[in-house]
DRENTORKOL-3810 file (N, C-alpha, C; in nm, 4 decimals):
REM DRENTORKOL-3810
@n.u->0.0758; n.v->-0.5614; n.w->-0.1971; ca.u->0.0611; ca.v->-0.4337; ca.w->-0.1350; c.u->0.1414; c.v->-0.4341; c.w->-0.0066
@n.u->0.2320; n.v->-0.2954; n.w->0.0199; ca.u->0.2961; ca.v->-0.3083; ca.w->0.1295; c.u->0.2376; c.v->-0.1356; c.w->0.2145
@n.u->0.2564; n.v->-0.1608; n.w->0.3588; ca.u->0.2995; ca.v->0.0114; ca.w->0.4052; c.u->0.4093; c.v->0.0235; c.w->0.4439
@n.u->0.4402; n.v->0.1101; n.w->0.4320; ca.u->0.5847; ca.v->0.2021; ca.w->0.4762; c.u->0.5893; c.v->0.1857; c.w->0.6439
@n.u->0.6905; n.v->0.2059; n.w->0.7188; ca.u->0.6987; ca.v->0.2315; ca.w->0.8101; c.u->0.5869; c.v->0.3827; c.w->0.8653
@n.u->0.5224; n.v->0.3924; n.w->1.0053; ca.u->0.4790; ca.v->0.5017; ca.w->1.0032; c.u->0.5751; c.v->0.6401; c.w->1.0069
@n.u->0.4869; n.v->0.7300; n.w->0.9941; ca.u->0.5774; ca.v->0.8775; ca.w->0.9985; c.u->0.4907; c.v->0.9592; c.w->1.0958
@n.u->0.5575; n.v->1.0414; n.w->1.1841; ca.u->0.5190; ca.v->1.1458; ca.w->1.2885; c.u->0.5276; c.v->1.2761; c.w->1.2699
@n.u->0.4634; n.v->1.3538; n.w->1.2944; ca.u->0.4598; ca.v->1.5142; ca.w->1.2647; c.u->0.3523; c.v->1.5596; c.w->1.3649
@n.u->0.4345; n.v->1.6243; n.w->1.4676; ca.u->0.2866; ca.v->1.7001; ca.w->1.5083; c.u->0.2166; c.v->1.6599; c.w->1.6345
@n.u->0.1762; n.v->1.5498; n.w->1.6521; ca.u->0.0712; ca.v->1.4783; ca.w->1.6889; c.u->-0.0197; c.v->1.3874; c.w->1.5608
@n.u->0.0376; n.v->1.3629; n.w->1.4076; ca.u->-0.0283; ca.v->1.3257; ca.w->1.3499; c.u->0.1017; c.v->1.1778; c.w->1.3057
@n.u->0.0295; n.v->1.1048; n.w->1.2485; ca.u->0.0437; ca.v->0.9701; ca.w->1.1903; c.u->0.0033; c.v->0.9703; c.w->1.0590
@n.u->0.1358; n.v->0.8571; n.w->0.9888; ca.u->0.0634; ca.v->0.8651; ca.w->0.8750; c.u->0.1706; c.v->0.7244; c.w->0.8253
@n.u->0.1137; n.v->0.6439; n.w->0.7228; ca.u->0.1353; ca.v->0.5592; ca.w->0.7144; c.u->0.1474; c.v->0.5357; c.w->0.5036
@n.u->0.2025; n.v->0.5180; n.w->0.4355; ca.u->0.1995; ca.v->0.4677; ca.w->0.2727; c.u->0.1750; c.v->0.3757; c.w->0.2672
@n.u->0.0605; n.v->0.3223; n.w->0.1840; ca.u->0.0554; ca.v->0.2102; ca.w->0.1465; c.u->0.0973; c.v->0.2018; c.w->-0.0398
@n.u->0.1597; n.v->0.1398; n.w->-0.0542; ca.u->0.2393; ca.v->0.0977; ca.w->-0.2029; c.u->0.1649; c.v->-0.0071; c.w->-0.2755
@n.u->0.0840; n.v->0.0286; n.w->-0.4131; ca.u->0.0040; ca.v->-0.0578; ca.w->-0.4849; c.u->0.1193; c.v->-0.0949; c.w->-0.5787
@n.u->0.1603; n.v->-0.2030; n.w->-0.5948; ca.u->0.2170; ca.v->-0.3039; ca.w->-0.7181; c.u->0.1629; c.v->-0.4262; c.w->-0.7469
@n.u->0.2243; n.v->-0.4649; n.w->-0.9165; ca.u->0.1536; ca.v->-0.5822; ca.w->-0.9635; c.u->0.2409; c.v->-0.6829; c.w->-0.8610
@n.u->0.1416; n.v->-0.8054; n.w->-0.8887; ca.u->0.1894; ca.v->-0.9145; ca.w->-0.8924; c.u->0.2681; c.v->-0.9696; c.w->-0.9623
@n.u->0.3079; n.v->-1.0906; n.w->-0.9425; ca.u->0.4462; ca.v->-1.1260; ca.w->-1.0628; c.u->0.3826; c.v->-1.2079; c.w->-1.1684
@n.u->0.3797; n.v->-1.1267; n.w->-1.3186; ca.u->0.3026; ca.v->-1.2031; ca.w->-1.3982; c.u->0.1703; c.v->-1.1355; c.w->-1.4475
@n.u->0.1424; n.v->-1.0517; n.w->-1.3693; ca.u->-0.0009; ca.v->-0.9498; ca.w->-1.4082; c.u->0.0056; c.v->-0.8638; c.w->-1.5278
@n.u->-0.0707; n.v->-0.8184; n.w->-1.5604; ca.u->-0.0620; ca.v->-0.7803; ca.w->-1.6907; c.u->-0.0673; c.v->-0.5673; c.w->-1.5862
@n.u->-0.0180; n.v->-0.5095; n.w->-1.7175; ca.u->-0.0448; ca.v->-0.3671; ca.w->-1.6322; c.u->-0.2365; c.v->-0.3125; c.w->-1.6138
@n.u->-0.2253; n.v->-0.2489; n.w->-1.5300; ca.u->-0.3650; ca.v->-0.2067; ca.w->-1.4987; c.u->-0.3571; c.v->-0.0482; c.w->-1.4370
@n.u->-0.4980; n.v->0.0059; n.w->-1.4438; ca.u->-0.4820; ca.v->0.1388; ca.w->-1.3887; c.u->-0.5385; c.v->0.1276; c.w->-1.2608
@n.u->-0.5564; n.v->0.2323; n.w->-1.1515; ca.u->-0.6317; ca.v->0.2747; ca.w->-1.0541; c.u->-0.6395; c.v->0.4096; c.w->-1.0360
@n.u->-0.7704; n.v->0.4257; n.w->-0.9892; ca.u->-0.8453; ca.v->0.5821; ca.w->-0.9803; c.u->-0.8931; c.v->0.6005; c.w->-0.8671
@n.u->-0.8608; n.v->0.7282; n.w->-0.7638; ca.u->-0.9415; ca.v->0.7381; ca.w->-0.6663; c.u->-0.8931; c.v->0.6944; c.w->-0.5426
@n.u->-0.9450; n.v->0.6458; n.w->-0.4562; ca.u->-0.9668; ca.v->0.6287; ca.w->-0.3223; c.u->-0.9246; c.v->0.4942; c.w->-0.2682
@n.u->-0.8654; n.v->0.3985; n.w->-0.2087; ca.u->-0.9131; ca.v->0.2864; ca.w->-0.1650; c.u->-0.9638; c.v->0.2979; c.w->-0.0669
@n.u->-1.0411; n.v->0.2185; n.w->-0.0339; ca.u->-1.1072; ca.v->0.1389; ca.w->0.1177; c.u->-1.0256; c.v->0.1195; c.w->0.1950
@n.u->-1.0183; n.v->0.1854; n.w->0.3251; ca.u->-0.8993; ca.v->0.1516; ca.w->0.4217; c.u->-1.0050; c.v->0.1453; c.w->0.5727
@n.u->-0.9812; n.v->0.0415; n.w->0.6234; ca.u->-1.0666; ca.v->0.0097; ca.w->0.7425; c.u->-0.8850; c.v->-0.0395; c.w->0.8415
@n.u->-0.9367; n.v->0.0288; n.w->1.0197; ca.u->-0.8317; ca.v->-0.0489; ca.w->1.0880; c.u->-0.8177; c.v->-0.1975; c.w->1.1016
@n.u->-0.7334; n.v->-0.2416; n.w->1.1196; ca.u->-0.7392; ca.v->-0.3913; ca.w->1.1935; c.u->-0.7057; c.v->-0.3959; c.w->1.3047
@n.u->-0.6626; n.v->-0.4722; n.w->1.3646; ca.u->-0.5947; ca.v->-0.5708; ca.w->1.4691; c.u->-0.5010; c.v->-0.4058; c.w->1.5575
@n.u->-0.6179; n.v->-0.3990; n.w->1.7319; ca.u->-0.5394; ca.v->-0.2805; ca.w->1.8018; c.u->-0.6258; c.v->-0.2326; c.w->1.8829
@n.u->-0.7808; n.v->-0.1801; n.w->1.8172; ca.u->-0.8487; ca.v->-0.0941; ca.w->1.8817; c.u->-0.9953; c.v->-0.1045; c.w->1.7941
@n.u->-1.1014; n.v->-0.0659; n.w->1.8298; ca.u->-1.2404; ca.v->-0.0014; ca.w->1.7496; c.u->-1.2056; c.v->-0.0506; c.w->1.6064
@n.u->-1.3299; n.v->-0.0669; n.w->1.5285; ca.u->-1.3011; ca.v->-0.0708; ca.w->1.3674; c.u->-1.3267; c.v->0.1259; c.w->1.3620
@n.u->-1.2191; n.v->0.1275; n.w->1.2698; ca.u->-1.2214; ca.v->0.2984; ca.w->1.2045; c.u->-1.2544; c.v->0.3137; c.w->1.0546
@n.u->-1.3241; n.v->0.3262; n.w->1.0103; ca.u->-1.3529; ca.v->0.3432; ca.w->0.8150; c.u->-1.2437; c.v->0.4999; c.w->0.8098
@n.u->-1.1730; n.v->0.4687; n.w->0.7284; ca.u->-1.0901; ca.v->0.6087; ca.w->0.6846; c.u->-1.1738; c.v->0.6671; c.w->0.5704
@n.u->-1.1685; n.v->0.7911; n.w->0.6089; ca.u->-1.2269; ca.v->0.8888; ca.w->0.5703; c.u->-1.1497; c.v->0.9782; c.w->0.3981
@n.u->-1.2086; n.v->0.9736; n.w->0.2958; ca.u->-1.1730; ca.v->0.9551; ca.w->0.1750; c.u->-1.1263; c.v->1.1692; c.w->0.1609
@n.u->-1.0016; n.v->1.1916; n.w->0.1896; ca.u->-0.9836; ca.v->1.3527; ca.w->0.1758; c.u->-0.9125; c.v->1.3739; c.w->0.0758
@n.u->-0.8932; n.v->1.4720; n.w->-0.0093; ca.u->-0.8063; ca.v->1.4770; ca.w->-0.1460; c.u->-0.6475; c.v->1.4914; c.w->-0.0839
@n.u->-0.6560; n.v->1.5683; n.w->0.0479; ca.u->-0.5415; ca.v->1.5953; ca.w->0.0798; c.u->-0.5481; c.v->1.6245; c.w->0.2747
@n.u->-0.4177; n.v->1.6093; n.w->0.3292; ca.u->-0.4384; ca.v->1.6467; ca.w->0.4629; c.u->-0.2898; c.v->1.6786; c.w->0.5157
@n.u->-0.2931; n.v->1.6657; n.w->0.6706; ca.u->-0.0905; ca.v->1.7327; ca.w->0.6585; c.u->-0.0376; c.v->1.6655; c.w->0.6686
@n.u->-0.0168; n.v->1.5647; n.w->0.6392; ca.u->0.1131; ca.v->1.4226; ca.w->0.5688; c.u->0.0890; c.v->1.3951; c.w->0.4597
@n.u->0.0145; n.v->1.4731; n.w->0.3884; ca.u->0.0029; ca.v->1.3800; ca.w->0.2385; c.u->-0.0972; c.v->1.4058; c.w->0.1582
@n.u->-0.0701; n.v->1.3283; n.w->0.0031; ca.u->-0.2473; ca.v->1.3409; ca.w->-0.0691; c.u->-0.1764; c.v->1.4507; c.w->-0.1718
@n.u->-0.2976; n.v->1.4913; n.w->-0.2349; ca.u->-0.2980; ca.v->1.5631; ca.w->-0.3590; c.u->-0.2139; c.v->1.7052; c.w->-0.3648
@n.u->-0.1154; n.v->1.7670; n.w->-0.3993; ca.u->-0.1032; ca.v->1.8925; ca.w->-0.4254; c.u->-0.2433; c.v->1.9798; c.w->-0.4273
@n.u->-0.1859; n.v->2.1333; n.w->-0.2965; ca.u->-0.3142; ca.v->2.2599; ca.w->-0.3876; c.u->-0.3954; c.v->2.2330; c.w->-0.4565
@n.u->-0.3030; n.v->2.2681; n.w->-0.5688; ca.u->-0.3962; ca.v->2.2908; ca.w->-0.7377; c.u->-0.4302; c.v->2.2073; c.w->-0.7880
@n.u->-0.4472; n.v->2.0581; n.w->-0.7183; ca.u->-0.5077; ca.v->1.9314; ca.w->-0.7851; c.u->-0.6248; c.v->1.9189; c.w->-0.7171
@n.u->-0.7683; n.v->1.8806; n.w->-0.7828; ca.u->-0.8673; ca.v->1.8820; ca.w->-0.7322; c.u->-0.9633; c.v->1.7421; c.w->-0.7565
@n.u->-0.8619; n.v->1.6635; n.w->-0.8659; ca.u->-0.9319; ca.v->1.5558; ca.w->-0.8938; c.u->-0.8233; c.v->1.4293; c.w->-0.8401
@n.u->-0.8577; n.v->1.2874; n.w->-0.8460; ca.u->-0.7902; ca.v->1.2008; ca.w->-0.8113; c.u->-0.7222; c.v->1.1927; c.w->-0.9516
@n.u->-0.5637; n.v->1.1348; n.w->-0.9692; ca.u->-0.5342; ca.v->1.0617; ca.w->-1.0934; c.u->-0.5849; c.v->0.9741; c.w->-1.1036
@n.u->-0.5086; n.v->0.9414; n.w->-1.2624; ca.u->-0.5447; ca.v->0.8034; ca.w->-1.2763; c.u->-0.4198; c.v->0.7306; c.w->-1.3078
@n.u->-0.3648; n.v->0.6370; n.w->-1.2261; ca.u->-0.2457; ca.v->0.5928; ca.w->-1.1911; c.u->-0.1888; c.v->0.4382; c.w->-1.2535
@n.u->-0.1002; n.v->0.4121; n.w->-1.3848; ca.u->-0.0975; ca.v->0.3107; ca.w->-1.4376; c.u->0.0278; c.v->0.2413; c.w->-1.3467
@n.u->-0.0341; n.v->0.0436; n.w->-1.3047; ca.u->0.0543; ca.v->0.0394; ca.w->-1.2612; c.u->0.1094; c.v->-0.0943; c.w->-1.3409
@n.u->0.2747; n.v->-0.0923; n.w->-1.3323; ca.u->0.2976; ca.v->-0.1930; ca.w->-1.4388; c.u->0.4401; c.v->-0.2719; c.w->-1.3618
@n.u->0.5063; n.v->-0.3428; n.w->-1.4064; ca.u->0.6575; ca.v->-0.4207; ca.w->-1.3690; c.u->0.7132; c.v->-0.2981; c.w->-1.3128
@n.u->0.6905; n.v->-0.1718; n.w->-1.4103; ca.u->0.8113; ca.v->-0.1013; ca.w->-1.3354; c.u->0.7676; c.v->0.0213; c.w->-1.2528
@n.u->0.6052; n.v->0.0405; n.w->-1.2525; ca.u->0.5427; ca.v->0.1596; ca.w->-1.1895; c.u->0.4375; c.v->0.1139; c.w->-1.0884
@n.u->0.4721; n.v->0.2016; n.w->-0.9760; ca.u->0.4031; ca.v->0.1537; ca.w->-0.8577; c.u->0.2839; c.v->0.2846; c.w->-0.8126
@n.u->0.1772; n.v->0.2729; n.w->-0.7350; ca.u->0.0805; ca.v->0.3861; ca.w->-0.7011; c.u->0.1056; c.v->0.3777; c.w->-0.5156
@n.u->0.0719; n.v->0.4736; n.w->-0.4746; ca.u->0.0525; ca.v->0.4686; ca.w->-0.3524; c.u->-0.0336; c.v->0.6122; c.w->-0.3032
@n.u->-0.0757; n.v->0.5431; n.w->-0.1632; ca.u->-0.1948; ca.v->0.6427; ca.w->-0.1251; c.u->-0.1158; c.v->0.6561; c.w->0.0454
@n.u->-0.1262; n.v->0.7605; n.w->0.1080; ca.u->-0.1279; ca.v->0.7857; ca.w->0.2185; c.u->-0.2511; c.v->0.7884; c.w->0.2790
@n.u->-0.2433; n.v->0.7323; n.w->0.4469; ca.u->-0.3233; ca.v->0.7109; ca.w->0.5302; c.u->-0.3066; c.v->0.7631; c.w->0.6268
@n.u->-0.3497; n.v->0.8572; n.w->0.6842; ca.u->-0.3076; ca.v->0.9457; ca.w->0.7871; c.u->-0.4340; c.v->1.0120; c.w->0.9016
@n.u->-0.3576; n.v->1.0273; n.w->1.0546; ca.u->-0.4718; ca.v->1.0322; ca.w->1.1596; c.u->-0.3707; c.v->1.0799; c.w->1.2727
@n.u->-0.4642; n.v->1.1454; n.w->1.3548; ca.u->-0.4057; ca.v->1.1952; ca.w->1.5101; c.u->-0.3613; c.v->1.0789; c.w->1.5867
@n.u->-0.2539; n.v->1.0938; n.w->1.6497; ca.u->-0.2078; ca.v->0.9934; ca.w->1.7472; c.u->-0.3298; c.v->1.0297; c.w->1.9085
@n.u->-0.3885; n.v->1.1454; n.w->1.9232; ca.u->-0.4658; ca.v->1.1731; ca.w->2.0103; c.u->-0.5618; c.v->1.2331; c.w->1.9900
@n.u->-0.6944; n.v->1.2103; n.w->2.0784; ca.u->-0.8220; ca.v->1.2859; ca.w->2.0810; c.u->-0.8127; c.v->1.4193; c.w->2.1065
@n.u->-0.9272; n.v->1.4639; n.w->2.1307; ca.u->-0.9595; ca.v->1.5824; ca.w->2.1601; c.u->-0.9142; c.v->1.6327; c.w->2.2971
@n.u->-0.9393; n.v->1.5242; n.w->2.3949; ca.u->-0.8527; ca.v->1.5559; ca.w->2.5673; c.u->-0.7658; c.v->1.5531; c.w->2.5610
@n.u->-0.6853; n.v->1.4989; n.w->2.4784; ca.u->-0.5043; ca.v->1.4879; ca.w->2.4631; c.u->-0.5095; c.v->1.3271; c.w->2.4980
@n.u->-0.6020; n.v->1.2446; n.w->2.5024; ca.u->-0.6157; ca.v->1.0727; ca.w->2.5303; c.u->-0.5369; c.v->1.0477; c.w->2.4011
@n.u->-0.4343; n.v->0.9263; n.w->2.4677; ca.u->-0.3706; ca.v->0.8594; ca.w->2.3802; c.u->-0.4457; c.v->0.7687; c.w->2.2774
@n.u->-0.4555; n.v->0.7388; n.w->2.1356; ca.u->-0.5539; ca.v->0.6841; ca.w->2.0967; c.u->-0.4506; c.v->0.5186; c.w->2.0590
@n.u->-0.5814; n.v->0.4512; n.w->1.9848; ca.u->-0.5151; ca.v->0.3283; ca.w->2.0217; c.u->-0.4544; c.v->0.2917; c.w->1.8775
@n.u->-0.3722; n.v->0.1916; n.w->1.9147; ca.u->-0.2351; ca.v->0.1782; ca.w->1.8032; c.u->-0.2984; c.v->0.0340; c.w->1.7193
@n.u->-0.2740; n.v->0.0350; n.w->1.5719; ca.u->-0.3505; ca.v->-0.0599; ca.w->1.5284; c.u->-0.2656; c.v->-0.1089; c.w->1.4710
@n.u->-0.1998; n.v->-0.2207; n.w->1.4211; ca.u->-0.1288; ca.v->-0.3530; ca.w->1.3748; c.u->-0.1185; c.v->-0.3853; c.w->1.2426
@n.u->-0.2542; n.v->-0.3643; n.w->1.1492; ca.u->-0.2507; ca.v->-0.3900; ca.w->1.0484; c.u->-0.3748; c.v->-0.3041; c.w->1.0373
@n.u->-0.3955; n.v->-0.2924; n.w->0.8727; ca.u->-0.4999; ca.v->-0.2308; ca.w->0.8030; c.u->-0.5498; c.v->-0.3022; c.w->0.7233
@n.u->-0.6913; n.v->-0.2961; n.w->0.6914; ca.u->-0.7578; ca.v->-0.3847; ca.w->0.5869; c.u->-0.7721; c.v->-0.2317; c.w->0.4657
@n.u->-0.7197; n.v->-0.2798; n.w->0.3535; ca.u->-0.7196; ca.v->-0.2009; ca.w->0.2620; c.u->-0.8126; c.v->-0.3095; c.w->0.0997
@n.u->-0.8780; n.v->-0.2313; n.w->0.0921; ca.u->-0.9613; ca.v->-0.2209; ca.w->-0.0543; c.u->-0.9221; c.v->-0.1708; c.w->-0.1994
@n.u->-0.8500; n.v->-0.2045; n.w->-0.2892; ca.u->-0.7611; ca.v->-0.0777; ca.w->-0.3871; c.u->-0.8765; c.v->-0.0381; c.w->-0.4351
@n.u->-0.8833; n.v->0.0810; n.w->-0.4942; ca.u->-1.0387; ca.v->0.1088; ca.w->-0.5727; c.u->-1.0733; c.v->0.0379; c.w->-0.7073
@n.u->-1.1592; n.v->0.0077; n.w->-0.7253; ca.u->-1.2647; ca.v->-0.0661; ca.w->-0.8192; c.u->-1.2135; c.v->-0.1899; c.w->-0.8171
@n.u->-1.1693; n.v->-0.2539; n.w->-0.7116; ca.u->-1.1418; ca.v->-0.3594; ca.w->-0.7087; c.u->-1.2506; c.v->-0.4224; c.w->-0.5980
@n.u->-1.2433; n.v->-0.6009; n.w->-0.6043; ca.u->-1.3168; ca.v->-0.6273; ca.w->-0.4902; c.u->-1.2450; c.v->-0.7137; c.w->-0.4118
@n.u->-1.1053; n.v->-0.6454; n.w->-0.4154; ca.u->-1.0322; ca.v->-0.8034; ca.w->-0.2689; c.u->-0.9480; c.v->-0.6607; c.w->-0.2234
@n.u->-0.9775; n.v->-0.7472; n.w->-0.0907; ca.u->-0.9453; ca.v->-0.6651; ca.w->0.0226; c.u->-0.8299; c.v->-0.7797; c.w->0.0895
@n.u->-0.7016; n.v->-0.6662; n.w->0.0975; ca.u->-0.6185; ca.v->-0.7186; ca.w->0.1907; c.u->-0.5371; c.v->-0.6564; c.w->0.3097
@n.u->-0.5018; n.v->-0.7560; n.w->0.3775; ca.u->-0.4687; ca.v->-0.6902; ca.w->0.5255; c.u->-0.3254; c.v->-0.6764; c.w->0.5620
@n.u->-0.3058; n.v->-0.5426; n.w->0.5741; ca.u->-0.1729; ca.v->-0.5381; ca.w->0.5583; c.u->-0.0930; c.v->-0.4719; c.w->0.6952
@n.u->-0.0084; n.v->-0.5669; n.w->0.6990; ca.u->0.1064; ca.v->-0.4749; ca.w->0.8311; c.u->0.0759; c.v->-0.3791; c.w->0.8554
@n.u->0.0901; n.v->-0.3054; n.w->0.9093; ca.u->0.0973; ca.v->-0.1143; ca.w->0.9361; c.u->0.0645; c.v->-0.1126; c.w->1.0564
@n.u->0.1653; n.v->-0.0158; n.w->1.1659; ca.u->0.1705; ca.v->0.0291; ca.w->1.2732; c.u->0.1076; c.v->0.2031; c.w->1.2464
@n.u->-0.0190; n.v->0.2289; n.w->1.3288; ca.u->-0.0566; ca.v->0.3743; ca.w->1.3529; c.u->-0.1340; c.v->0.3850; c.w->1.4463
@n.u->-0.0761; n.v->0.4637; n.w->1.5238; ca.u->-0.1964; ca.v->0.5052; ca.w->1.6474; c.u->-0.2748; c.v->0.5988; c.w->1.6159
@n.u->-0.4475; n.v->0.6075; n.w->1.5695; ca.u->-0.5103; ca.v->0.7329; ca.w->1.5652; c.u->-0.6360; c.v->0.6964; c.w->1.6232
@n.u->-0.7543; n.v->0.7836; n.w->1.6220; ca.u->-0.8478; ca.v->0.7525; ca.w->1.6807; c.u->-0.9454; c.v->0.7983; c.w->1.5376
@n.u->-0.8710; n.v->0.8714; n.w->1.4336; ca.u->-0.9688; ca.v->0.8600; ca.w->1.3487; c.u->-0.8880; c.v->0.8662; c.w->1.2425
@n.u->-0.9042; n.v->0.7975; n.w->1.0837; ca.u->-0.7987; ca.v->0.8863; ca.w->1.0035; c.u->-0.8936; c.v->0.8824; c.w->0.8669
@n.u->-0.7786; n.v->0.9342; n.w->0.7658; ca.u->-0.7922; ca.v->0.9715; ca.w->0.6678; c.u->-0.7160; c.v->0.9196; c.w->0.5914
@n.u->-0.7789; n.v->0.8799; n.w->0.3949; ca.u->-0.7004; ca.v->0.7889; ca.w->0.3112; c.u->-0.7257; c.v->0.9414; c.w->0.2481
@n.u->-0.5916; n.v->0.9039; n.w->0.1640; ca.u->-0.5960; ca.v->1.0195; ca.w->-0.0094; c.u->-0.5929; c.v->0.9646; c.w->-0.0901
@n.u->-0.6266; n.v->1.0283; n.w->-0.2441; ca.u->-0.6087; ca.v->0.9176; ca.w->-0.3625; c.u->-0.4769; c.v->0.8524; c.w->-0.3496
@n.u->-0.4968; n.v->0.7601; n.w->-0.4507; ca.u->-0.3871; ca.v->0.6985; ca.w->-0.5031; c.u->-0.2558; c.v->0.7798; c.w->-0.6006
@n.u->-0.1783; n.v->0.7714; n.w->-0.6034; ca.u->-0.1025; ca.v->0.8465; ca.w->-0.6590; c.u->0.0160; c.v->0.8107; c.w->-0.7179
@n.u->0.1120; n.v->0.8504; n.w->-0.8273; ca.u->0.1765; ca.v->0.7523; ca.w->-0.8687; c.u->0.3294; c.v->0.7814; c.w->-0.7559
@n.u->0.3761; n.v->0.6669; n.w->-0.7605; ca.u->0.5184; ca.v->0.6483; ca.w->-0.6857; c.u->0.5791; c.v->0.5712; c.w->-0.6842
END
């Protein structure tokens, strides 16, 4: 699992994280949501599971999560996205890495990612 460099819009942050196999895995699906907690920066933050928000996530007219096969040559990814500032206009604090969960899985890993928010939001998984 990797993230993207972050992206800016706004006052908002947002960050991809990219689900691929391992070398040697057989293909598998994922549905839904992962677990995305901050790491290493500031406060622990639980991201907040939205279908969609303004960097990312589901199209309109989609109301359910896919279901996303991933194989040698197909990858899923979910956006993670949050305000760079509070409500006073306080700079919020910048976090280092993310502990991410893929869904229905039970290993959690911690991955690079630069984002400053004080609160954010994961979307499904999606194919990419």
């Amino acid at each position: 699992m990797t993230a993207a460099p972050a992206q800016a819009a706004v006052g908002h942050r947002a960050v991809t994280l990219t689900f691929s196999l391992a070398g040697g895995a057989e293909a598998c699906t994922l549905t839904g949501y992962p677990s995305v907690e901050s790491g290493a920066g500031g406060p622990d933050i639980h991201a907040k599971p939205t279908l969609r928000g303004y960097m990312g996530g589901l199209p309109n007219d989609v109301d359910a999560p896919p279901t996303v096969t991933l194989s040698l040559a197909d990858q899923g990814q979910a956006v993670v996205e949050g305000m760079a500032t509070d409500a006073k206009g306080d700079q919020c604090a910048s976090y280092s890495e993310l502990r991410v969960n893929p869904p229905n899985t039970i290993i959690v890993l911690t991955v690079p990612a630069t984002i400053d928010a004080c609160e954010l939001q994961v979307h499904p998984v999606t194919a990419g």
